[in-house]
C-alpha positions in Angstrom: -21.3 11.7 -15.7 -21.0 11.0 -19.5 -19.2 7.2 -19.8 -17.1 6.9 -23.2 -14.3 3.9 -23.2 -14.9 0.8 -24.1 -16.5 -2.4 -22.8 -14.8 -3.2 -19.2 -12.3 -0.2 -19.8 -15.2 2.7 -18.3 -14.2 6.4 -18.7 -16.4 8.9 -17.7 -16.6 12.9 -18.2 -18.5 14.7 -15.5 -20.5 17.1 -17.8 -23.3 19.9 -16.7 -25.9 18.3 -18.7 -29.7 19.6 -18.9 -31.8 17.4 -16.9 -33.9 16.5 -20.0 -30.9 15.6 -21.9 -29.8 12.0 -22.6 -27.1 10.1 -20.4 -24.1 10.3 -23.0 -25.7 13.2 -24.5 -24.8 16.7 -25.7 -23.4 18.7 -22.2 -23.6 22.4 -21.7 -20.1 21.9 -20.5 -17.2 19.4 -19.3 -15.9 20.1 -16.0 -13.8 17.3 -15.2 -13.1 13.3 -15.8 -13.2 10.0 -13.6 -11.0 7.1 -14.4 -12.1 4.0 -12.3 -9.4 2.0 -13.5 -6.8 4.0 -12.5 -5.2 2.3 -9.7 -4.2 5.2 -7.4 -7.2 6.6 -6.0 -6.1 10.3 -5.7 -5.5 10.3 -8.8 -8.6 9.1 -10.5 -11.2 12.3 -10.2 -10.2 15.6 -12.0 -12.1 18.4 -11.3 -12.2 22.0 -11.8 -13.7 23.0 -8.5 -14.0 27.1 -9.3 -16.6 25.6 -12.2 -18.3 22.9 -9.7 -18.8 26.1 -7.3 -20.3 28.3 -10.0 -22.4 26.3 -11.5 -23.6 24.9 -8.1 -24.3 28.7 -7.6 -26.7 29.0 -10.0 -29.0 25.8 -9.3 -27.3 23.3 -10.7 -27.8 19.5 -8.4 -25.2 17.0 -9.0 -25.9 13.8 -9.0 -25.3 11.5 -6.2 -22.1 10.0 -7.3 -20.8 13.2 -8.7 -21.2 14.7 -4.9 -19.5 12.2 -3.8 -17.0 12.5 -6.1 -16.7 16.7 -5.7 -16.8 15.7 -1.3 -13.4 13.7 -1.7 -11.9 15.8 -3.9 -12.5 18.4 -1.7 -11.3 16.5 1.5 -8.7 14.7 -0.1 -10.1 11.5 1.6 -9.9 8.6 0.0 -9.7 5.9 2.4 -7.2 3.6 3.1 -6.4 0.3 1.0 -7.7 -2.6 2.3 -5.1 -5.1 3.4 -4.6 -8.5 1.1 -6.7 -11.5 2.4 -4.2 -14.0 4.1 -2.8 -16.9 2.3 -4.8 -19.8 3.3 -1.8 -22.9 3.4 -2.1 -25.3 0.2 -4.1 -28.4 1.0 -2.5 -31.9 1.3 -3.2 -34.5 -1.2 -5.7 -36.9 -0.7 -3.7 -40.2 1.2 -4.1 -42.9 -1.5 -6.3 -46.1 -0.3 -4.2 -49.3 1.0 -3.4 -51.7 -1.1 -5.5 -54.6 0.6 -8.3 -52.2 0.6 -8.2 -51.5 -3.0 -7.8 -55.0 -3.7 -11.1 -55.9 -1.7 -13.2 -53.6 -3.4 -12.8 -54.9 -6.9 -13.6 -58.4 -5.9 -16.9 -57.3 -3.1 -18.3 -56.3 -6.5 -17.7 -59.3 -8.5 -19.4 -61.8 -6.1 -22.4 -59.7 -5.8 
């Protein structure tokens, strides 16, 4: 996977790259492109599966997220959205102190 985009925005182009090759350098060839930010997970992998097959054919490995990637596409399975966390209830102000109470306090300190 090649990642373009910018900071906190990824993009990323699932290339057949050389194994000596840099990260985000020149590919032999773009077969696809993974969008984590897109919010519907179906839709964030396109891949062109006849290519993943051939190249596959002749030796190529993908790496481990990419055969992830090319195992859901395949299955279509992309899991189920997890449910939202319950709403906890909002918590009740603190009760202020009495008013004898408060009155104390102020002059414990002063005969000290």
């Amino acid at each position: 996977m090649k990642r373009l985009g910018r900071k906190h925005r990824p993009f990323y182009r699932i290339c057949v790259m050389d194994q000596k090759k840099a990260r985000d350098g020149k590919a032999i060839e773009e077969i696809g492109t993974y969008d984590p930010m897109v919010k519907d997970k179906s839709k964030r992998v396109v891949l062109a599966l006849d290519r993943v097959d051939y190249w596959k054919s002749v030796g190529a490995q993908p790496s481990e997220k990419v055969a992830i990637l090319i195992e859901k596409v395949r299955k279509g399975n992309w899991g189920t959205a997890k449910a939202p966390p319950p709403l906890t209830p909002p918590k009740e102000p603190a009760a202020p102190a009495a008013e004898g109470e408060a009155a104390e306090a102020p002059a414990e300190a002063a005969a000290e």
